[in-house]
KESE-425715 format. One record per residue (C-alpha): residue number from 1; residue in three letters; x, y, z. Coordinates in pm, whole numbers, plus 32768, in hexadecimal, padded with zeros to 4 digits. Each point is the difference from the previous one (the first is absolute). Layout:
! residues N
pos: NUM; code: ALA; x: X; y: Y; z: Z;
...
This chain:
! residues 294
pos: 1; code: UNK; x: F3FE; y: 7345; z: 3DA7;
pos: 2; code: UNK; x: 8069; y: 812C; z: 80D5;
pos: 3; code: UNK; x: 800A; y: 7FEA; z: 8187;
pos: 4; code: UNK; x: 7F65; y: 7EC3; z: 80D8;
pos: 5; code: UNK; x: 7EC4; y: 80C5; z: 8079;
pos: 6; code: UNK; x: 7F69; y: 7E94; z: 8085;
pos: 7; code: UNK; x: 812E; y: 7FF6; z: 8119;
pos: 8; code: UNK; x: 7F88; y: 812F; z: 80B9;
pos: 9; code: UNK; x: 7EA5; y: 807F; z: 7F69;
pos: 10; code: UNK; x: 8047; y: 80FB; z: 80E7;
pos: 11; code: UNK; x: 7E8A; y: 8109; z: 7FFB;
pos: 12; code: UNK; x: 7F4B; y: 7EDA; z: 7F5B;
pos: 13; code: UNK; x: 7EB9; y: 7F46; z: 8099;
pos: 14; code: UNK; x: 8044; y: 7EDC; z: 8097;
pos: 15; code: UNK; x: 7F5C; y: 7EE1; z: 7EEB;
pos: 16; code: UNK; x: 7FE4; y: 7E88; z: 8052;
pos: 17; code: UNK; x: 7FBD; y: 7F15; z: 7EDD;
pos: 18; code: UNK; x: 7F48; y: 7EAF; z: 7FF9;
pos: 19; code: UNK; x: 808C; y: 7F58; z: 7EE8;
pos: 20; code: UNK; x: 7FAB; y: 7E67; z: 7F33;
pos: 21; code: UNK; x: 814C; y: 7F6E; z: 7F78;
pos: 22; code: UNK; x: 7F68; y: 7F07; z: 7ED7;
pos: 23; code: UNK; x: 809F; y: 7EEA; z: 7F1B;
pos: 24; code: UNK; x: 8027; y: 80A3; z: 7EAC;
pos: 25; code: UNK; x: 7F2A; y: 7EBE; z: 7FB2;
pos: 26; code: UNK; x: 7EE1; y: 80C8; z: 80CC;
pos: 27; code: UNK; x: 8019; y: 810F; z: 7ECD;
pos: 28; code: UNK; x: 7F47; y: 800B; z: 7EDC;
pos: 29; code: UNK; x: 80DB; y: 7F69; z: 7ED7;
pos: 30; code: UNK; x: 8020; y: 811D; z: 7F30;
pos: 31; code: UNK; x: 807C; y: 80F1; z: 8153;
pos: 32; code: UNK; x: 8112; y: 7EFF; z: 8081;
pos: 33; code: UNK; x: 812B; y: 8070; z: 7F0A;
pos: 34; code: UNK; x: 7FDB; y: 818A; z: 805B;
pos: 35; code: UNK; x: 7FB3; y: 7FA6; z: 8187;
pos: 36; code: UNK; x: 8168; y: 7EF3; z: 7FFD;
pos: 37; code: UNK; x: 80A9; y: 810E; z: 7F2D;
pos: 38; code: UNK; x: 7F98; y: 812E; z: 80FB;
pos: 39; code: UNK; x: 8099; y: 7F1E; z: 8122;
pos: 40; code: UNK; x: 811B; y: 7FAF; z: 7F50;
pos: 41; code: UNK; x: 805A; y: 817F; z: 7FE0;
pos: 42; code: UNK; x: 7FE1; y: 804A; z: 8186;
pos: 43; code: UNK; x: 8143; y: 7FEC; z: 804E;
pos: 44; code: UNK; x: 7FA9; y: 7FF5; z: 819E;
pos: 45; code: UNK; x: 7EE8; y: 8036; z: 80CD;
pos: 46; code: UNK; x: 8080; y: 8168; z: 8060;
pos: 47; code: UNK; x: 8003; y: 803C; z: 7E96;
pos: 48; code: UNK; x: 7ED7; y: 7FD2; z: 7FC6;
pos: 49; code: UNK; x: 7F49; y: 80BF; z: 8144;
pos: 50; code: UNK; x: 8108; y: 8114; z: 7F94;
pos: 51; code: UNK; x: 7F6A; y: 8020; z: 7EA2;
pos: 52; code: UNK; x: 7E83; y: 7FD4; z: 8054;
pos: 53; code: UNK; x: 802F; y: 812F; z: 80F4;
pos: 54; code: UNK; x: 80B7; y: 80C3; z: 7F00;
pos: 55; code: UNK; x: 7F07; y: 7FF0; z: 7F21;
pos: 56; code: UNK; x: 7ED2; y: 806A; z: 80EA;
pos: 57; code: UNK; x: 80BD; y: 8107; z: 804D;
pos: 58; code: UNK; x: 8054; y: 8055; z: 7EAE;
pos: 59; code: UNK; x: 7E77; y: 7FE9; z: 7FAB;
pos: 60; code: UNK; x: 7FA0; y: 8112; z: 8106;
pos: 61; code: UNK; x: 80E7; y: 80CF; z: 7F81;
pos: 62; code: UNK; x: 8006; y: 7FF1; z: 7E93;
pos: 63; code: UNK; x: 7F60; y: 80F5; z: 7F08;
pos: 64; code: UNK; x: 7E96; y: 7FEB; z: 7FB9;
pos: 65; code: UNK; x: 7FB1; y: 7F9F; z: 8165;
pos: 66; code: UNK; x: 7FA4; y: 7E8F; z: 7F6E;
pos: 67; code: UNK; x: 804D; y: 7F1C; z: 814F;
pos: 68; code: UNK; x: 7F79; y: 7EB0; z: 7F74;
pos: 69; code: UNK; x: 811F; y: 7F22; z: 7F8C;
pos: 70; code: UNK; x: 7FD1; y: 7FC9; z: 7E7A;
pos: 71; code: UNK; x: 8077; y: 7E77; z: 801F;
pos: 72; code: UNK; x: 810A; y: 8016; z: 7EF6;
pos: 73; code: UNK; x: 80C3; y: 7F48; z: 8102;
pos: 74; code: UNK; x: 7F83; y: 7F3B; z: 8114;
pos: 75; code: UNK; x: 8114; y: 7F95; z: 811F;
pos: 76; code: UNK; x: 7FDC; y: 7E96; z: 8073;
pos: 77; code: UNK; x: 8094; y: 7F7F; z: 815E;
pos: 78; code: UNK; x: 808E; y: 7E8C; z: 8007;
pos: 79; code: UNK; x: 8036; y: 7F18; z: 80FF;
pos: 80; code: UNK; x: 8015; y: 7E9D; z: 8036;
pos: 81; code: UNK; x: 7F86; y: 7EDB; z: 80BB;
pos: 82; code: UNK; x: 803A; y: 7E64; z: 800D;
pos: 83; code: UNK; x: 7F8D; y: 7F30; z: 7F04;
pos: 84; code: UNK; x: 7EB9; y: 7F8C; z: 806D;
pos: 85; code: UNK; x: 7F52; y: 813D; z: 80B6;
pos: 86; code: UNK; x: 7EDC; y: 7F94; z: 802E;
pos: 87; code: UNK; x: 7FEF; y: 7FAC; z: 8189;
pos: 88; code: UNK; x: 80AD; y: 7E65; z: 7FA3;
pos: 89; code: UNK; x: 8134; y: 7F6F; z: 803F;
pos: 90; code: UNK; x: 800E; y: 7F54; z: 7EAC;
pos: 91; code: UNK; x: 811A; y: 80B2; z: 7F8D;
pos: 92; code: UNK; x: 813D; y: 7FA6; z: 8097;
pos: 93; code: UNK; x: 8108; y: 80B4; z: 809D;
pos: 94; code: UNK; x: 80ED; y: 8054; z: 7EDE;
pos: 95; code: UNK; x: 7ECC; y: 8058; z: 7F1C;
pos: 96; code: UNK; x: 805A; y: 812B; z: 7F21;
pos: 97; code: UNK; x: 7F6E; y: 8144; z: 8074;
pos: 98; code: UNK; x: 7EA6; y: 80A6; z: 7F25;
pos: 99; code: UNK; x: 8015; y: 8137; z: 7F9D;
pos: 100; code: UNK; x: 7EDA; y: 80D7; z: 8052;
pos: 101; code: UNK; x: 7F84; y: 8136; z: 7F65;
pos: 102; code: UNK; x: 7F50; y: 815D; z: 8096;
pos: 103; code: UNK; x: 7FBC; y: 80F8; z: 7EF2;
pos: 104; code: UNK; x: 7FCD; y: 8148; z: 807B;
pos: 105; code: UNK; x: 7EB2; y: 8021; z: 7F32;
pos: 106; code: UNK; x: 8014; y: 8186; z: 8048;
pos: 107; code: UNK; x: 7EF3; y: 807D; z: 7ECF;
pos: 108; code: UNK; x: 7F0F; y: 7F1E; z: 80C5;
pos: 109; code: UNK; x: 807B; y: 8046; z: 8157;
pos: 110; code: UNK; x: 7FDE; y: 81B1; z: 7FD5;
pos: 111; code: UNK; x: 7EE5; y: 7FDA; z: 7F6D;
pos: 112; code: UNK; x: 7F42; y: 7F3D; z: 8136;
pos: 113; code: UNK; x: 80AB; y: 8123; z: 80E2;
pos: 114; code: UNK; x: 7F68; y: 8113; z: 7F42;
pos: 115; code: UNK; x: 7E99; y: 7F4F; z: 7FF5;
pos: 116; code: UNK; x: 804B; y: 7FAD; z: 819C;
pos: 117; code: UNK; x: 8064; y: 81B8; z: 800F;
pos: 118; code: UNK; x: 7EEC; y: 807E; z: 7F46;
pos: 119; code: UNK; x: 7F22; y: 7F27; z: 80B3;
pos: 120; code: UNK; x: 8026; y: 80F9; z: 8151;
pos: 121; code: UNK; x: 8011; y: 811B; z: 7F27;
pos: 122; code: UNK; x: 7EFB; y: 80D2; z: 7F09;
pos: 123; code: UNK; x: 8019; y: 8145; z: 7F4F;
pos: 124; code: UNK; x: 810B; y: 80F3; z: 7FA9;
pos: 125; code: UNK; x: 80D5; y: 7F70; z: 811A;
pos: 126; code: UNK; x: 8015; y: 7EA7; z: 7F1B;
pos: 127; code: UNK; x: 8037; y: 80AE; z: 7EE0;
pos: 128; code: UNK; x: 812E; y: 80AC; z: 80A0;
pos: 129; code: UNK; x: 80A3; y: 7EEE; z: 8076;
pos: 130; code: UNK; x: 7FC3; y: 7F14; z: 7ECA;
pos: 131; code: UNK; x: 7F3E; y: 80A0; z: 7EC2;
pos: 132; code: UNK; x: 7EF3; y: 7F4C; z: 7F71;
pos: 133; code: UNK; x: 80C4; y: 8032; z: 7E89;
pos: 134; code: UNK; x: 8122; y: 7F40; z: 80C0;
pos: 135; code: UNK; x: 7F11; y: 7ED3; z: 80C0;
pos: 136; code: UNK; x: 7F48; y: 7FB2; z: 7E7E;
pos: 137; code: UNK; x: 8179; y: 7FEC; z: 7F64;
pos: 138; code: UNK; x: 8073; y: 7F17; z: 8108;
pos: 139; code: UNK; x: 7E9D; y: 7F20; z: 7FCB;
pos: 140; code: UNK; x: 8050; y: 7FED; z: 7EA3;
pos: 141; code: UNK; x: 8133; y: 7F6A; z: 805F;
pos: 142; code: UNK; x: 7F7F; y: 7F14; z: 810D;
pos: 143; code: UNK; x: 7F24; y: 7F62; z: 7EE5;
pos: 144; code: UNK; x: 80E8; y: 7FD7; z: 7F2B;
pos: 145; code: UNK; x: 80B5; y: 7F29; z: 80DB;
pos: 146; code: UNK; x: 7EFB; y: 7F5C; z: 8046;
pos: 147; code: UNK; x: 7F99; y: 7FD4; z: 7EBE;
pos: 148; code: UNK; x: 817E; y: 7F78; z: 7FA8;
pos: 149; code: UNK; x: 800C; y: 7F11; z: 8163;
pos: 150; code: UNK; x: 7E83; y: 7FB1; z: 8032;
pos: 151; code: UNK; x: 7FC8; y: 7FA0; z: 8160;
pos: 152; code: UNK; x: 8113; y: 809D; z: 80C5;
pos: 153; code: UNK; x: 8061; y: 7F9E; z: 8185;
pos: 154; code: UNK; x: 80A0; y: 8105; z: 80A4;
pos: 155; code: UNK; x: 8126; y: 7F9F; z: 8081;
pos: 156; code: UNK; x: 8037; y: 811E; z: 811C;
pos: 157; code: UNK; x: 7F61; y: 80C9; z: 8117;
pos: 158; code: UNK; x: 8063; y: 810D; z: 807D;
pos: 159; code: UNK; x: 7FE8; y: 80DE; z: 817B;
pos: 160; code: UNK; x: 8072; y: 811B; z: 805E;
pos: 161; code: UNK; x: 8025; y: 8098; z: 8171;
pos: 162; code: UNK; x: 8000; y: 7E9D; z: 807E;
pos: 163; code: UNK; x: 7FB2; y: 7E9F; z: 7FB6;
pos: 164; code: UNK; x: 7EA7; y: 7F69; z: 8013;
pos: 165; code: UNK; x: 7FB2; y: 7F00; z: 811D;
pos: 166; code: UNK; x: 7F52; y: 7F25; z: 7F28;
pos: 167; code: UNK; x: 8170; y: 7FC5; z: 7F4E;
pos: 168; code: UNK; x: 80AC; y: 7F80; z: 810A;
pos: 169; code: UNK; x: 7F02; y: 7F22; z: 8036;
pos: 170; code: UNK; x: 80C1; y: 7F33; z: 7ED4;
pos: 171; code: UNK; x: 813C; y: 7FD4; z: 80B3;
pos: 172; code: UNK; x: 808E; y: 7F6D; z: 8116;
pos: 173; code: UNK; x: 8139; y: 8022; z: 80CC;
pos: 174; code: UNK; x: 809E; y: 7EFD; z: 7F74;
pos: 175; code: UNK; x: 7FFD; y: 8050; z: 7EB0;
pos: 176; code: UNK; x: 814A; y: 806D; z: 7F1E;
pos: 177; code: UNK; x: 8044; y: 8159; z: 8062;
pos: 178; code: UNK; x: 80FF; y: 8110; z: 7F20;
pos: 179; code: UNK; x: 80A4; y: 8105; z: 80B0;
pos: 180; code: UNK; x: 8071; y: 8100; z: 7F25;
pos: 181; code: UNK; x: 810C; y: 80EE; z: 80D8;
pos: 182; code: UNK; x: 80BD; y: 8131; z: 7F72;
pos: 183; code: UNK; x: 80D8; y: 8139; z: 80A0;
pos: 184; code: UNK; x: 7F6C; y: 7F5A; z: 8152;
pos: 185; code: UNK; x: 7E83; y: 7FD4; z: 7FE5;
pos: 186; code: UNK; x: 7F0D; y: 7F53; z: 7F4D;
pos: 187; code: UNK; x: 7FA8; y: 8038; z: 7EB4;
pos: 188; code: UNK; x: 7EEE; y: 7EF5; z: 7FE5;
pos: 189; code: UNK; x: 7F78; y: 7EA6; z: 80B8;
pos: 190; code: UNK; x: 7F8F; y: 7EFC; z: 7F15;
pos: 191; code: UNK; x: 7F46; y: 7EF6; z: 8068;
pos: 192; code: UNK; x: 7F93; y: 7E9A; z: 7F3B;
pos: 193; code: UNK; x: 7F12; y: 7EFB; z: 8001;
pos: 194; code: UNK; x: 7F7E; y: 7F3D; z: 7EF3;
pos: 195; code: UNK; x: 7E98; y: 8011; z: 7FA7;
pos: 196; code: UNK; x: 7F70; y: 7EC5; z: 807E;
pos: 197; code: UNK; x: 809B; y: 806D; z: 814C;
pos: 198; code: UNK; x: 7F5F; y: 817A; z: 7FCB;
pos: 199; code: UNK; x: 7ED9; y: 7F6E; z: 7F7F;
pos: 200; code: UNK; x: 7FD0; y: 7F02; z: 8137;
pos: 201; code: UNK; x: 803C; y: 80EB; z: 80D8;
pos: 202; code: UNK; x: 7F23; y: 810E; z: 7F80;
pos: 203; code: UNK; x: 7ECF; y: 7F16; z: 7FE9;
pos: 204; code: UNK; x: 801E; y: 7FA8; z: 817F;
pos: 205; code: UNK; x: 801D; y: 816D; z: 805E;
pos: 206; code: UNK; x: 7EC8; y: 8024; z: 7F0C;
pos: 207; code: UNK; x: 7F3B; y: 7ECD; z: 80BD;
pos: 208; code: UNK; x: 805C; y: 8075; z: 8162;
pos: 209; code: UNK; x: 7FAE; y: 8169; z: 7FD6;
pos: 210; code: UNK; x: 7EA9; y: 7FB8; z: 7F51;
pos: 211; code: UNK; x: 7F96; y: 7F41; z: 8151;
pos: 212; code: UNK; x: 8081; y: 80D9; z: 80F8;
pos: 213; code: UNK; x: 803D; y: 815E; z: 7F72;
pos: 214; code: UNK; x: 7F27; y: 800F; z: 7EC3;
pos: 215; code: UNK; x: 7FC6; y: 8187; z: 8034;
pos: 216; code: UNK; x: 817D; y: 802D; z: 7FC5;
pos: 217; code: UNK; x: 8074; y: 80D2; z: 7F05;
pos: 218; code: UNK; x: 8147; y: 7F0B; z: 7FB9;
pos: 219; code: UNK; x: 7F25; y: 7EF6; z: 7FA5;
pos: 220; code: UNK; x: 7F86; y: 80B3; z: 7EB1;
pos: 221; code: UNK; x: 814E; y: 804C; z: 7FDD;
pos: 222; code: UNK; x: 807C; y: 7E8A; z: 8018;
pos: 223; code: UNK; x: 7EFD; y: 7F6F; z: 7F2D;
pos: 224; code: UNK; x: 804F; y: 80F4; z: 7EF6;
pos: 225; code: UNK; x: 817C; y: 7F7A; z: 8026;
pos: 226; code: UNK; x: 7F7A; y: 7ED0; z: 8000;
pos: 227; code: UNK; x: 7F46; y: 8004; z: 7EA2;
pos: 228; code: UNK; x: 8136; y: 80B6; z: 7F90;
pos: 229; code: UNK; x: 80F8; y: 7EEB; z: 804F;
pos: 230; code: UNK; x: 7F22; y: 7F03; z: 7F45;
pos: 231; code: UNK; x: 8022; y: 8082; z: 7ECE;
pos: 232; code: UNK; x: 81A2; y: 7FC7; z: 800E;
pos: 233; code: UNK; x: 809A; y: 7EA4; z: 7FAD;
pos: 234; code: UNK; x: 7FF0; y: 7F0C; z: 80F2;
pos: 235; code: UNK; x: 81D4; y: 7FF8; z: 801C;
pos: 236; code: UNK; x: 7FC7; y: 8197; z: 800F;
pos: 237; code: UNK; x: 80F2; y: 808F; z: 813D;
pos: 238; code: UNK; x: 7F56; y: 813C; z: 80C8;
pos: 239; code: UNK; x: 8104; y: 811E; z: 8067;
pos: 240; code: UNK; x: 7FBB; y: 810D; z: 80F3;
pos: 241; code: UNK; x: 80E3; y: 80FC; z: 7FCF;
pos: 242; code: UNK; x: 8016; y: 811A; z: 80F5;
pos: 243; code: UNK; x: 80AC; y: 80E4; z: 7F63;
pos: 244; code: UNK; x: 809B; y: 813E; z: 809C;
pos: 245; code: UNK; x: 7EDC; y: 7FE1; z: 814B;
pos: 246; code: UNK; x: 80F5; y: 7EB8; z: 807B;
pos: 247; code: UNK; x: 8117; y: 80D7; z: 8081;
pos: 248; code: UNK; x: 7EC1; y: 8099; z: 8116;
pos: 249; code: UNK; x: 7F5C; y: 7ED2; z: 8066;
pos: 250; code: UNK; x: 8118; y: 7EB2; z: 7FB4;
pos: 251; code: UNK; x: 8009; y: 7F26; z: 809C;
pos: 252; code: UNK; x: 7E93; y: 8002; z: 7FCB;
pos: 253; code: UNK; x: 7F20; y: 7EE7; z: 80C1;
pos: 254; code: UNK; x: 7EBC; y: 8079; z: 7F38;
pos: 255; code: UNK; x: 7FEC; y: 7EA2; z: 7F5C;
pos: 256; code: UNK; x: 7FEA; y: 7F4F; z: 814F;
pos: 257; code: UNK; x: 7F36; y: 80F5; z: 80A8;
pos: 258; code: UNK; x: 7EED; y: 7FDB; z: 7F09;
pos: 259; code: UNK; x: 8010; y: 7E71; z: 8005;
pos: 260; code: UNK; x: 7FDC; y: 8010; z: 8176;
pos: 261; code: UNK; x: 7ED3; y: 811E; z: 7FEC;
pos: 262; code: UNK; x: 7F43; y: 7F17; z: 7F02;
pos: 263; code: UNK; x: 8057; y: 7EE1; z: 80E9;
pos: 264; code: UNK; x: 7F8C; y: 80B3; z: 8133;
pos: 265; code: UNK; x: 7ED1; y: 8058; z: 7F6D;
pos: 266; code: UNK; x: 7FA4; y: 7EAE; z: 7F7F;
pos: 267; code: UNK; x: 803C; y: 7F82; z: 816F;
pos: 268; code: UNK; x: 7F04; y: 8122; z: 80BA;
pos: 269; code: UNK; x: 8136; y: 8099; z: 8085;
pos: 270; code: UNK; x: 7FB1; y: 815D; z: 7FC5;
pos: 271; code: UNK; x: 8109; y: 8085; z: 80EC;
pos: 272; code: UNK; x: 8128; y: 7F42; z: 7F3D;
pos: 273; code: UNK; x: 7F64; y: 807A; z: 7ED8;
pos: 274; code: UNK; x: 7FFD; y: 818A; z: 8099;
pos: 275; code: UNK; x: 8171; y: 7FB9; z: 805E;
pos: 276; code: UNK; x: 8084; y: 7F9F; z: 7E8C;
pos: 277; code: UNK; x: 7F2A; y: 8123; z: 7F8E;
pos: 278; code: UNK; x: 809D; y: 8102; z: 80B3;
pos: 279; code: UNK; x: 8163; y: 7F8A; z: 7FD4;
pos: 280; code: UNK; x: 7FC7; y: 802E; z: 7E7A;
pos: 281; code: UNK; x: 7F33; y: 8135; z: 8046;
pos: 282; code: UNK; x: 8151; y: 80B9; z: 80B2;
pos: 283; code: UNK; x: 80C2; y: 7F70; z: 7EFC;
pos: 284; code: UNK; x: 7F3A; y: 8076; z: 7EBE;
pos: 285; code: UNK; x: 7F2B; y: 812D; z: 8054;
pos: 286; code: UNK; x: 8147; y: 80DD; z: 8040;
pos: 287; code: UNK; x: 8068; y: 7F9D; z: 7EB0;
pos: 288; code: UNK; x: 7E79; y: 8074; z: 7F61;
pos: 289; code: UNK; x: 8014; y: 8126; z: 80B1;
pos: 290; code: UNK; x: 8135; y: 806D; z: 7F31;
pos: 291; code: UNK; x: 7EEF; y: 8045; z: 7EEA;
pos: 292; code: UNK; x: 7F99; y: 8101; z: 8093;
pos: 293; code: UNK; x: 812A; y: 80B1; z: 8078;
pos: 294; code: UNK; x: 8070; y: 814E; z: 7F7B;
């Protein structure tokens, strides 16, 4: 591997992931030894940002002008959590730690983008910017791992130019927090909860919004997170990783600001609720406005 492109990512868009952490229990049978041997090769966490970024780079630049990932290899993030994740205190104290498993799933994952792209886009423009030859190759991969995996979760979402409201919604300020530092600013924010907690917490948001704001766009967006989280294992852990956006807006108070919005609302208090907006507002449209920057 030549050069650590994920420390600076200097010229690059800012991109926020969403990512489920799941038991290799979670896994279908037949996917568990390649998924616990793909985690065993990541040697660190920086490793393994380094190489995804390497090779999306590499894929917009290589010969042909193919940028779908072929899924010879598939990265896979690990992390772990207590014994007995699942929101209990059964496990005690000393309980060995579970590993958890994220595979990068990037064959699925590019070709949702494309299908999200070519959505906004018709004509020669789309077949500049991805040619229809290139979008039926990458479907004929897409089945066939779906064909080889059957029903497939997708493990990770991605943003770019921001993070979604709706996400913070999961967290709160509380929860585990990784600060990743280096040559004096922040590479990247993490932030963890498990997925009872998300889940809890997503469903009130959901139940307080549909009563008092039910024309707001973040409530499509939270039940769709919602129905998304269900499908994971119930001792699943949620990250929020930043990524290069955390050395603009950390400390971040996002995740409270949201709680207290939703709580504002739920209460009539439409002036509180004005007051959390804006403070995210001044925070995050600065940050979406870079988009559009020349």
């Amino acid at each position: 591997m030549t050069g650590n492109l994920y420390r600076g990512q200097a010229g690059l868009p800012f991109s926020s992931t969403l990512r489920v952490y799941e038991p290799l229990s979670a896994f279908p049978e037949e996917q568990r030894a390649a998924i616990q041997a793909a985690g065993e090769r990541a040697v660190s966490r920086a490793a393994v940002e380094n190489a995804e970024l390497l090779a999306s780079l590499g894929r917009i630049t290589r010969s042909g002008g193919d940028p779908f990932p072929t899924g010879r290899t598939d990265l896979v993030r690990v992390t772990s959590a207590p014994a007995g994740n699942d929101g209990t205190d059964d496990a005690g104290a000393d309980a060995d730690p579970v590993l958890l498993y994220c595979p990068s799933q990037l064959v699925l994952r590019a070709g949702l983008a494309a299908n999200a792209l070519m959505e906004g886009i018709h004509g020669p423009l789309a077949e500049l910017l991805i040619p229809e030859e290139q979008r039926d190759r990458h479907q004929e991969r897409i089945d066939q791992v779906k064909a080889r995996d059957g029903s497939v979760r997708v493990h990770t979402r991605a943003s770019t130019w921001g993070i979604p409201f709706s996400w913070f919604s999961l967290f709160m300020e509380s929860d585990h927090k990784d600060v990743v530092e280096a040559s004096g600013r922040i590479v990247t924010v993490r932030v963890w909860a498990t997925i009872t907690d998300a889940l809890e917490r997503a469903r009130y948001a959901v139940a307080n919004l549909a009563l008092a704001a039910p024309d707001l766009d973040m409530l499509d967006d939270l039940a769709q997170l919602t129905e998304w989280l269900e499908q994971f294992h119930v001792e699943s852990m949620v990250e929020l990783d930043y990524g290069a956006v955390a050395d603009k807006v950390y400390p971040d108070d996002s995740p409270m600001d949201i709680r207290l919005g939703i709580e504002c609302l739920a209460e009539g208090d439409m002036t509180g609720a004005a007051a959390a907006y804006r403070r995210l507002a001044s925070r995050w449209i600065p940050i979406r406005q870079l988009a559009r920057a020349s």
